[in-house]
N, C-alpha and C positions, 0 to 999 in steps of 0.2 A: 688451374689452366689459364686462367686470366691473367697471370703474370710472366707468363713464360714468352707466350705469343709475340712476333715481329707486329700482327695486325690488331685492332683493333677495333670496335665499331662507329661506323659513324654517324652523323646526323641523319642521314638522307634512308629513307625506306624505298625502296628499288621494288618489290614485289611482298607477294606472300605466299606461302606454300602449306600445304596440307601433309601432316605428318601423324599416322596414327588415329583419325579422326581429328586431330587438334589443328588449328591454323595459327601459323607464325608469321613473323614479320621477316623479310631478308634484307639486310640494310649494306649499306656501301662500306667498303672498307676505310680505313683511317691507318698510314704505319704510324706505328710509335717508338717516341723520339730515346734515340741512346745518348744518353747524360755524357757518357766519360768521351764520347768523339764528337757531341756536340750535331751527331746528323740524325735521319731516322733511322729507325733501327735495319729496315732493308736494304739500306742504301749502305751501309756500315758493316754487314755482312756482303755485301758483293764488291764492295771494294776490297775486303778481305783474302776473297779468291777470288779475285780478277775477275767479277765479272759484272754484267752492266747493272746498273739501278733499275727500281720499278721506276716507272713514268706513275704519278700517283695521280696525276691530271685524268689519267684512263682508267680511275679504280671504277669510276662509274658513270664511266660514259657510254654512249650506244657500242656496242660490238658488229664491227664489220663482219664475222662471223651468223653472226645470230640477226642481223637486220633485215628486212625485204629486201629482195633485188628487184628494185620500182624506185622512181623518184622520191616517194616519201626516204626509203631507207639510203639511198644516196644521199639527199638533203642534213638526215641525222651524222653520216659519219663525214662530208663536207663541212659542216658547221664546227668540225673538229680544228680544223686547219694540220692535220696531221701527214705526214707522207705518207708513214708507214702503215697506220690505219685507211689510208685511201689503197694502197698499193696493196691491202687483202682483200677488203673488198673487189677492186679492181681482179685478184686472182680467181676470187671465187667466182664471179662472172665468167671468167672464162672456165673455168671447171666445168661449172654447169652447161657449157655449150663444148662441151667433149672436149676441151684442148688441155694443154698441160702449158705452163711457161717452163721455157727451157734455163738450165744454170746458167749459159754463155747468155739468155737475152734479158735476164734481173735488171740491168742495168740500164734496160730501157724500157720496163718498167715503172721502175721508182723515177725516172725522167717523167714518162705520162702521170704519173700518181699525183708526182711534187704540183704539176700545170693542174688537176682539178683538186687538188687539196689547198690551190693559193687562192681559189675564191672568183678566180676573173671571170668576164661576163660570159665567154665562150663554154664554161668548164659549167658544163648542165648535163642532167642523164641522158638526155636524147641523144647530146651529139658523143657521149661515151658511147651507147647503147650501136650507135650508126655505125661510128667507127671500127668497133667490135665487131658487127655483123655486116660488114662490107665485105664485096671481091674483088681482091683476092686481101684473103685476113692481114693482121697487122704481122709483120715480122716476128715480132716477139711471142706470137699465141704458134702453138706447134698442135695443130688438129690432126686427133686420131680419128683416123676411116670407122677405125673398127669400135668406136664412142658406140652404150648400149644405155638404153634406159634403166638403171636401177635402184635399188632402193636407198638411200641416203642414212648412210651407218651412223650419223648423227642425230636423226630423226628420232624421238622417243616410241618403241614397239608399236604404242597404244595407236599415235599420230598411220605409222606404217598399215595397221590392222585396220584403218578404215576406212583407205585409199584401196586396198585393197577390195574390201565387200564392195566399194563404189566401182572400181575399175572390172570387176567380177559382171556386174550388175550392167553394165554397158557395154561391154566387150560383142563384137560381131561376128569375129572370124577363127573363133577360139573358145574352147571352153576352160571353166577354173576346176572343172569336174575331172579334168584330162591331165593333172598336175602328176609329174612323176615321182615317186617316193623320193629322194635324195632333194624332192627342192620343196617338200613340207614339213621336214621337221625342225624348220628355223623360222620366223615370220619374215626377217630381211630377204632368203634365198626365196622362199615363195614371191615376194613382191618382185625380188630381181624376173623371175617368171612371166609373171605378170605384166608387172611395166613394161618391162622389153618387147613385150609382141601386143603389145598395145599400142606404143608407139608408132611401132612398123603397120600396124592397121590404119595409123594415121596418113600413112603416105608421103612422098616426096614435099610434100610441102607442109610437111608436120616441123614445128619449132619447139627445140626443147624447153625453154622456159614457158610455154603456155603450155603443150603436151606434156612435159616430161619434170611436174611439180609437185603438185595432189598438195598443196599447203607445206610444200618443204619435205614431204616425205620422202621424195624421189627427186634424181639427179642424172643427167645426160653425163655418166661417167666413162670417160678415156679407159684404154682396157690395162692401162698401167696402174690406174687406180681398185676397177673390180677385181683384176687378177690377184689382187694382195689381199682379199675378203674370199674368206672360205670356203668353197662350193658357189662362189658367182658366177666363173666362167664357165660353168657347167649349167648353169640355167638360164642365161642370158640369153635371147632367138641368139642361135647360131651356135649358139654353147655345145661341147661334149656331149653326145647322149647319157653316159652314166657314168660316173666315176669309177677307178680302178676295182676289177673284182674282188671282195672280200674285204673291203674297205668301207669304215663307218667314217662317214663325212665328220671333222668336229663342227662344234656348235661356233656361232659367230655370239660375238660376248658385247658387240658394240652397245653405246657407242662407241667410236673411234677415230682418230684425226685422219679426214680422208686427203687433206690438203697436202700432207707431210708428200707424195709421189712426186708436187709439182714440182719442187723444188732441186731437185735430183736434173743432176748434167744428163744431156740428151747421148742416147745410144747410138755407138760409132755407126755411121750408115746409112741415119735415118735424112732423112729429109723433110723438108717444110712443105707440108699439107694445105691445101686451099676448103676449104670449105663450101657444100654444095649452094647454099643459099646465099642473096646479096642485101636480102633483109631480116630483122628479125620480130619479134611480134613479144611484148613481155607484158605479160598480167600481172595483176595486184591480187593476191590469193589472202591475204590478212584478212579481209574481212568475210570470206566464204564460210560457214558451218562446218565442225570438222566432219557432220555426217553428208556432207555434199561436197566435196574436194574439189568437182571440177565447176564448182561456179566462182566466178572473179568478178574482177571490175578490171578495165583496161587501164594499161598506168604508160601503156605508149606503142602508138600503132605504127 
């Protein structure tokens, strides 16, 4: 197997993971180099069929995917100086605050991306964070009304399962006792439950990335994103009472790339949503216990 492979290992030990009782190392990647074209070997297979190279510079760098949404995790994928890694992060921010970026507004996008991924003195979380959560939103962010609190199909079960007994455990206006068959036998569609009308207990001046986080577990998801997760829109506050008669929900197998919706040209007719609040409130959830979900540190008020 070790000769076959385009990748490699490399020097650098990234984490370690538990397999079997045993604990391993997980190391960075390294491509390996094709003798007969003289390049790496991935970059030699995709110029092959046309298509682009890895960036090997990001085999092991921070993930705009997987970073906090807090100045610490903006600092990590800014020190990149990369567009395109500002310009996810940059998406997943607005994800998480119910919006989708539209096909037609990419382009002005990767414009804001390129200005805080060049380093200048302007380009800090806060004034992204203000920006973002100003009224009326920026052009390019397309806020859905109908944005519901739910569970983040990226989230690993275990992460989901204990945002839940915590949200269970604090909840006022709602019981977890009161779950309807069709949104308990999946742990994601129960949280969608859950979160969702927990939210909404928070009230009008509830902000999803301090409400609507539990350490990453959960997400202020646009309904173009839940509708694509199976039985979400069915237990989301608002959702369907019960799914069609004689119908077994299937199971949700996440994780899964919840991002892939943003990207998608806007539906003929729709129009640019403003967004109810003119500020936004984002915590630092890294360093909370994963059996206390809703304690944080402020990472910008």
């Amino acid at each position: 197997e070790m000769d076959f492979g385009m990748f490699g290992l490399g020097d650098g030990v990234r984490a370690t993971m538990q397999y079997f009782s045993k604990e391993y190392e997980v190391y960075c990647l390294s491509p390996v180099e094709h003798a007969p074209s003289g390049m790496a070997m991935p970059s030699a297979v995709a110029r092959a069929f046309g298509g682009a190279p890895v960036d090997a510079a990001f085999l092991c760098a921070a993930n705009p995917m997987g970073v906090g949404l807090s100045g610490e995790g903006f600092s990590e994928i800014a020190a990149q100086r990369s567009t395109s890694q500002m310009s996810v992060f940059i998406e997943r921010m607005a994800n998480h605050m119910g919006a989708i970026v539209p096909y037609s507004a990419r382009p002005q996008l990767e414009e804001l991306a390129g200005t805080y991924a060049s380093g200048g003195g302007d380009a800090s979380f806060e004034r992204l964070a203000s920006l973002m959560g100003s009224t009326p939103r920026p052009a390019w962010m397309q806020v859905d009304p109908n944005a519901r609190c739910a569970a983040n199909r990226n989230a690993a079960p275990a992460l989901v399962a204990g945002a839940i007994d915590w949200t269970c455990a604090n909840a006022r206006t709602f019981s977890c006792s009161d779950i309807p068959a069709h949104c308990t036998n999946n742990t994601y569609r129960t949280a969608d439950y859950i979160f969702s009308r927990y939210y909404e207990e928070q009230g009008a001046a509830a902000s999803p990335l301090e409400q609507c986080s539990f350490s990453g577990a959960a997400i202020f998801a646009p309904s173009s994103l839940y509708n694509r997760w199976t039985g979400s829109a069915q237990c989301v506050v608002g959702g369907h009472v019960a799914p069609p008669s004689g119908t077994t929900p299937q199971m949700d197998v996440g994780p899964d790339d919840p991002w892939q919706a943003s990207t998608s040209a806007p539906t003929p007719g729709t129009s640019q949503q403003e967004g109810p609040r003119s500020t936004l409130l984002f915590l630092d959830y890294s360093s909370a216990p994963p059996s206390s979900p809703g304690a944080a540190r402020w990472s910008l008020l």
